[in-house]
N, C-alpha and C positions, 0 to 999 in steps of 0.2 A: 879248758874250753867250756862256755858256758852251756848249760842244759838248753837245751832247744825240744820246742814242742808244739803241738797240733791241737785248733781249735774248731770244736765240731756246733753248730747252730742248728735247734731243730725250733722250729714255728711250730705251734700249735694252735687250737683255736681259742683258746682263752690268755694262756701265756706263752713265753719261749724260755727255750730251757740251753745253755750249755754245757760242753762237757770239756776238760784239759788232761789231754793225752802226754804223756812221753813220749818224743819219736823214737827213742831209743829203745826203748822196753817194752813200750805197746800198753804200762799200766797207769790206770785213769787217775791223774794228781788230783783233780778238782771238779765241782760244779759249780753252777749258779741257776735257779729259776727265775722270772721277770713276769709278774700277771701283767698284762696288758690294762692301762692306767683304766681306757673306758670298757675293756670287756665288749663282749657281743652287744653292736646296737641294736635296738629295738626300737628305737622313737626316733621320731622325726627332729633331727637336731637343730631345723630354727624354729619351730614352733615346741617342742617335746611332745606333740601328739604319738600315741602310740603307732606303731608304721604299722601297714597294712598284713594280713596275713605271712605269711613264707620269707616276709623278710626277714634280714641278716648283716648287716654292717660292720667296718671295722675301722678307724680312725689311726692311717698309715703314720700319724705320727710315735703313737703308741711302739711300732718294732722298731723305730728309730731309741727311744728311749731304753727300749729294753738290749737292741745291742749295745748305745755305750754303757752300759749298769754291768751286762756281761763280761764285754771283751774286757773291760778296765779291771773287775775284780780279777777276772783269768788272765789277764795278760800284759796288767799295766806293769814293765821293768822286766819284762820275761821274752826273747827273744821265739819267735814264732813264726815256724815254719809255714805254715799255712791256713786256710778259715775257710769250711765247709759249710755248705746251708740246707737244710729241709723244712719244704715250706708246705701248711696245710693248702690243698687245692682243690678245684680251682678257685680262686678269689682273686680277678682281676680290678684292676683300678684304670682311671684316665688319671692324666696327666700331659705338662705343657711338654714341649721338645726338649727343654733342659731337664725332666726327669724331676719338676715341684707339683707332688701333689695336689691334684683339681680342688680337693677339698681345704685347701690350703688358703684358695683365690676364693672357693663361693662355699663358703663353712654352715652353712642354713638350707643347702642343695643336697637333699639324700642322696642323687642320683651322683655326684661328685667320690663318694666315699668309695672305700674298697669293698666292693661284693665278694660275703666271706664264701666259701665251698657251699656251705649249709642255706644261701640264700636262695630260694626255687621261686619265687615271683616270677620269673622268665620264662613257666612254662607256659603260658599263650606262644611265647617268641620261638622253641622249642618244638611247636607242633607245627609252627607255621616252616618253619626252613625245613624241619622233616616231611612234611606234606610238599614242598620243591621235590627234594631228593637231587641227589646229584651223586659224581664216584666219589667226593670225597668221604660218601658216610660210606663206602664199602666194608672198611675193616674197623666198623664202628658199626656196627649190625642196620645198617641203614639211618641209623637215629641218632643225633644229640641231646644231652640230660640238659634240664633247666640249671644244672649247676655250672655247665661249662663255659670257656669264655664266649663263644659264638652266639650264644643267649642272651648271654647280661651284656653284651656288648649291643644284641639290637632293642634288646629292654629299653638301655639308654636311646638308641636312636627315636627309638618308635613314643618314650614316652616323654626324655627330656632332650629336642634335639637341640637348643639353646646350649645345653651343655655337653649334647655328645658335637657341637660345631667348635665349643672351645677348646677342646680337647686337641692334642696335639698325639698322643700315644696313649694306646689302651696296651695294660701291660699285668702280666700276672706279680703279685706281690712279692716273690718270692723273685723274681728277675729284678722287683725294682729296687730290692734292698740290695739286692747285690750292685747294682747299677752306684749308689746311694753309699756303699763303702770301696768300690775300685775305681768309681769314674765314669765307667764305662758302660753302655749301656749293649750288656754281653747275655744273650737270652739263652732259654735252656731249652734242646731238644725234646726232652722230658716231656716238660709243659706242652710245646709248641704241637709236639705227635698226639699226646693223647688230651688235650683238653681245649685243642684250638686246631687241630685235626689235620695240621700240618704234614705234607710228605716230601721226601727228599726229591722225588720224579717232577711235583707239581707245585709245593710249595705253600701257601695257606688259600686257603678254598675261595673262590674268585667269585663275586656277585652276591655275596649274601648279605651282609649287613654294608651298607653304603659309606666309602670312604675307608673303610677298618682297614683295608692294604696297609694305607700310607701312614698307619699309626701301629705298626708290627713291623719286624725286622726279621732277620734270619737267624735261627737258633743255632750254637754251638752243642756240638758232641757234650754227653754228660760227662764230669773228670776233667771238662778242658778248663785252664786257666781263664777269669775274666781278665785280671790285672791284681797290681798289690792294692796294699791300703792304700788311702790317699794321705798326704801329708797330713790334713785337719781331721782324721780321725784318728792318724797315729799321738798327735796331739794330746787327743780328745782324751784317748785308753791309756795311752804309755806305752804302748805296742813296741818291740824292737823285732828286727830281724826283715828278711823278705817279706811274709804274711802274705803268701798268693791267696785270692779269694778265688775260690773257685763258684765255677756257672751252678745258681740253685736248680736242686732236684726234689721234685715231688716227696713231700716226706711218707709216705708208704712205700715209697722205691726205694727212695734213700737208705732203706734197712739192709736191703737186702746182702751187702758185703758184710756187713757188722754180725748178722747172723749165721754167714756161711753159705748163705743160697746163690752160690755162681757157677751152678752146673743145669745143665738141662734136667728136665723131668721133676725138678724141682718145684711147689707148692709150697707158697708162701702167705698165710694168714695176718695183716698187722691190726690185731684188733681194739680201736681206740674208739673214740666220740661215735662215728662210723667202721666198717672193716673193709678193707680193702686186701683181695685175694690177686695176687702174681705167680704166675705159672712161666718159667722160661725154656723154650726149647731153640736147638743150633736151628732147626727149619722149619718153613715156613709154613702153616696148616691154614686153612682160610677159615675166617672166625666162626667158630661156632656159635649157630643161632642164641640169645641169651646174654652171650659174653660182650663185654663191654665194647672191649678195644686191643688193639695190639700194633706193636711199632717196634722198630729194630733201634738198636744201640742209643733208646733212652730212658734206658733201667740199669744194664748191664751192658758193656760195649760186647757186639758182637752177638749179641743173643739176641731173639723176639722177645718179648713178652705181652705175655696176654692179662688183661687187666678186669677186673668184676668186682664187685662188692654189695653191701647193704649198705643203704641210707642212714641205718640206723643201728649201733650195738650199745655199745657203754653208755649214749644218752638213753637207750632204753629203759635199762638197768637203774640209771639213775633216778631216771623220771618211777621209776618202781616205790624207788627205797622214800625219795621228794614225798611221795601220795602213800605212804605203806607204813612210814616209822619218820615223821613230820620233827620231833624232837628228839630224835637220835643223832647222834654222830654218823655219818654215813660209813666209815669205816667198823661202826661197832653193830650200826645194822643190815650191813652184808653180811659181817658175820655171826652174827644170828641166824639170820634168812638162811646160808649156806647151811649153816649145823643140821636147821630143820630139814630142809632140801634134801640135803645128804644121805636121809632115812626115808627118801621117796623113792619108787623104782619106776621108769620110763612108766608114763601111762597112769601112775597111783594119782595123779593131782583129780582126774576126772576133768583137764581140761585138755584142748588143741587153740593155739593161738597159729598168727600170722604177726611176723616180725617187723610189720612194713609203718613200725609209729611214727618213721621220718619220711616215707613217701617207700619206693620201691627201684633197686637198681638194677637186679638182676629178677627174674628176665622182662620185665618192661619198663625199663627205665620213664617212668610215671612220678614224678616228685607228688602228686596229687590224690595218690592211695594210703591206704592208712591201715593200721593197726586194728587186730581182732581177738575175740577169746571166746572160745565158741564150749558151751559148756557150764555155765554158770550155774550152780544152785544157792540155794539160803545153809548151804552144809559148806561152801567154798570158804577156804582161808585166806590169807594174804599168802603163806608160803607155799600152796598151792599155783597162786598164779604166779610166783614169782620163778616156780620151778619149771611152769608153763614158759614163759616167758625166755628160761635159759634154753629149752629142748628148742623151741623155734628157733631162736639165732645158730642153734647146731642144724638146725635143717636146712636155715637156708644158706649154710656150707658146706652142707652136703650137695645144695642144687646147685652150685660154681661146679662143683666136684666130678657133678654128674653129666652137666654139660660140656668139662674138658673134654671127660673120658671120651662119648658119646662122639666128638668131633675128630677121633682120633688124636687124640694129643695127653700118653699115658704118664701118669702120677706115680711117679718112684719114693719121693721125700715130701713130706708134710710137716713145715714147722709152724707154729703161730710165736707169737712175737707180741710184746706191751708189756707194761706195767700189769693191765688186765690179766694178763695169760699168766703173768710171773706171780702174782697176787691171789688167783681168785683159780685152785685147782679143781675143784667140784666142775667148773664152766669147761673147762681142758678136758676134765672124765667124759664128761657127757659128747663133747664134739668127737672124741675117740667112738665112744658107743654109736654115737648118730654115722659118724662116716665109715667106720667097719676098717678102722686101719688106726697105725700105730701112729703118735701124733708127736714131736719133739718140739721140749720149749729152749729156746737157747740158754743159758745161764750168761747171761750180762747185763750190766744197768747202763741207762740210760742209752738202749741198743740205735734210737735213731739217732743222739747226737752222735754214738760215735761212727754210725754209718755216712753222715755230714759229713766227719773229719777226715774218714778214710777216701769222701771224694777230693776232701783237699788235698790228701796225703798224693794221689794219683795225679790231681792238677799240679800240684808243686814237686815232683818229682819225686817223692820220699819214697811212694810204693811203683813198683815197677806197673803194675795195672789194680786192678780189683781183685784178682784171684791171691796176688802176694798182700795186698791190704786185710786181706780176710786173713792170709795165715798169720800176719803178723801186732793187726789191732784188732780182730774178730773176738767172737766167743770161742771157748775153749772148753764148754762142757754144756750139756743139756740133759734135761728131766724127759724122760720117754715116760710116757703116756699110752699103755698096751688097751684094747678093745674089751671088754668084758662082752663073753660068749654067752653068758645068761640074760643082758640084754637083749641081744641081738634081735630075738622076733618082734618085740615089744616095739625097740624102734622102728623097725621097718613096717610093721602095722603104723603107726605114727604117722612115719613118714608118707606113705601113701595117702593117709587123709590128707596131711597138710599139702600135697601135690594136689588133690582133687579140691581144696581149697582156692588156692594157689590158679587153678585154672579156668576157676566159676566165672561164666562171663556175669552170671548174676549177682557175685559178691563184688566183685569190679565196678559195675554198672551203680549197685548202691553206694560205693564209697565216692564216687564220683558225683552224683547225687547230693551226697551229705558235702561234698565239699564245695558245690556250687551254692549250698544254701548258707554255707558258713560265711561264705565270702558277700552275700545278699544277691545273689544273680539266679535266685529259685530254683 
């Protein structure tokens, strides 16, 4: 009998990565990476003028290219059981009724293109549906982010309605590819609950952006089948066998089987470009003030989860190393930076930063606030800030951490999850010290595709749900990461400042300031 196997798709924001599983053994035969041909747009693609501040683009042709590159090397002649997907989010697109990208028909119309997660131009559109209000933001702390699709969808209305009238479907990227290898246009609860605020009682939020109804659909349970490949991609790859595609899942959720985390009380860190923190509990707690959002059975079937994160982590970091060590290897100069770091103790740098260089999620989801370093003298170093730099992105998970608690919804397990976490353990020490608790890194590679695979294992029948996907393709070992007790005051002095930061209406008030004059609007 021929080997049969599971193919796991994680999107990310620059590239997409697979992974080819054993169904039989659970162990990883293969991968493949795919950069996306144009990368993050920045300019205006019929003129190439640089686009305006916050934006973000991505050119949907690009994940078509990269899946057939992937599926074909993993699975051209290889009978395949099924094809999971994690998609960065939210990054919605338009498109006609048959599912052909807008940008396809008007190629020189920014507003056509896929708005990637990281696009916040929407926050005017953002404060205005929030200034409405209505119950759909109840389990959304009243408020929608400029990144989600209820934003960039009236972005489009309010700024190109030429092209939000051609549009036939507004759809998150990660539904459309799927749509794009089964046929079908099968959307995912996922998406629909936390980034287009969808609920099962009412459905997607009624009166807000004008016409959006009749360009959405009803999203399936996560794990459920969309359909197989279609004949011209099995074609395309060489694909044999059934090849169920399963409905895309937010790839920060998407982790969550591949590391283990399908029990209640569980805290889940996926720290990438951004970090996005999942907490699942069996019942139901009403959001605590802060936290993003939370929806049942579209993360984990059968569980809540509560959803929060930073706007900004690893691009932090990077933009560090970009402005710190210019003709380094960034690999050679993190680990520099670490070494130095590593002989600093909470508090030695002489500085407190504010983690908010991509704008602010948790707790005022503000795409429009920005990054600080409070402490500067002509004695400061580069490893100084850059240790600054690590202690803030531990603070501000410690403040996800602290608004769980605080809401009544208590934290038994703590794992982070990346390349970043599995790479860079100085950043692991430190989030241990900042949160005062033991911290587990999973030991697996490429944990989101294979958390993809495992929803296809669950859509195509191979795993009985999620909890048998984790014993059977999960991880099977992790690095615990214990709190150092001689930290501890250090941080917590720390911490306090960075809260009475964190809360200055007057530090607020200036960043807000600086970014109206950034934009020319005084």
């Amino acid at each position: 009998m021929a080997a049969r196997y599971l193919v796991g798709l994680d999107y990310g924001s620059e590239s997409a990565r697979g992974v080819l599983i054993d169904a039989e053994t659970g162990e990883q035969c293969g991968s493949r990476v795919h950069p996306y041909a144009h990368g993050i747009i920045d300019r205006n693609p019929g003129t190439g003028a640089p686009l305006p501040r916050d934006w973000a683009l991505q050119n949907a042709a690009d994940y078509l290219q990269a899946a057939e590159d992937i599926l074909t090397v993993l699975g051209r002649g290889r009978v395949i059981e099924s094809i999971g997907v994690g998609f960065t989010a939210s990054s919605p697109m338009p498109a006609t009724a048959s599912g052909e990208a807008l940008s396809v028909l008007y190629p020189d119309d920014p507003h056509a293109y896929v708005k990637l997660w990281k696009h916040r131009a929407a926050q005017p559109q953002a404060d205005a549906i929030n200034r409405r209000g209505g119950a759909f933001l109840d389990n959304f702390g009243g408020r929608v982010s400029a990144e989600w699709l209820l934003a960039k969808a009236a972005q489009i209305a309010e700024e190109a309605p030429r092209t939000w009238a051609a549009s036939e479907r507004f759809i998150e990227a990660g539904d459309w590819l799927v749509w794009r290898l089964s046929g079908v246009e099968a959307r995912s609860l996922g998406f629909a609950a936390y980034k287009a605020q969808y609920s099962h009682d009412d459905g997607y939020p009624d009166g807000v952006v004008a016409a959006l109804a009749e360009r959405l659909s009803a999203p399936l349970a996560i794990g459920s089948p969309a359909g197989g490949l279609t004949a011209q991609w099995r074609r395309r790859t060489g694909i044999e066998g059934p090849a169920t595609v399963a409905v895309a899942v937010i790839d920060s959720h998407v982790v969550l089987p591949a590391v283990g985390a399908v029990a209640p009380g569980s805290l889940v860190g996926a720290l990438g470009t951004s970090a996005v923190y999942l907490y699942l509990n069996d019942r139901f707690q009403p959001l605590p003030p802060g936290i993003e959002g939370v929806a049942r059975d579209g993360s984990i079937r059968g569980l809540w989860c509560y959803e929060a994160g930073q706007a900004g982590f690893g691009d932090t970091l990077a933009w560090f190393v970009r402005s710190f060590a210019p003709d380094s290897r960034p690999e050679e100069a993190f680990g520099r930076f670490n070494r130095e770091a590593a002989e600093l103790r909470p508090g030695d740098a002489g500085l407190l930063a504010l983690d908010w260089w991509s704008g602010n999620r948790v707790p005022f989801a503000d795409g429009s606030l920005s990054g600080l370093l409070l402490g500067l003298t002509t004695a400061t170093r580069p490893v100084d800030i850059y240790r600054s730099l690590l202690e803030a992105l531990c603070f501000g998970a410690r403040s996800v951490a602290d608004l769980l608690e605080d809401g009544d919804l208590p934290i038994r397990r703590i794992l982070m999850t990346s390349g970043l976490a599995r790479n860079n353990p100085l950043l692991v020490q430190i989030m241990a010290d900042a949160l005062g608790r033991p911290v587990e890194v999973p030991e697996i590679e490429h944990a989101t595709a294979v958390g993809a695979a495992i929803h296809g294992a669950v859509a195509g029948g191979r795993a009985a749900d999620f909890t048998d996907g984790t014993r059977r393709f999960g991880a099977r070992s992790a690095t615990r990461f214990e709190p150092d007790s001689g930290n501890a005051a250090a941080c917590d002095t720390l911490y306090a400042r960075y809260q009475s930061l964190c809360r200055s209406d007057a530090v607020r008030d200036a960043m807000h300031a600086l970014a109206r004059v950034s934009r020319g609007r005084g």
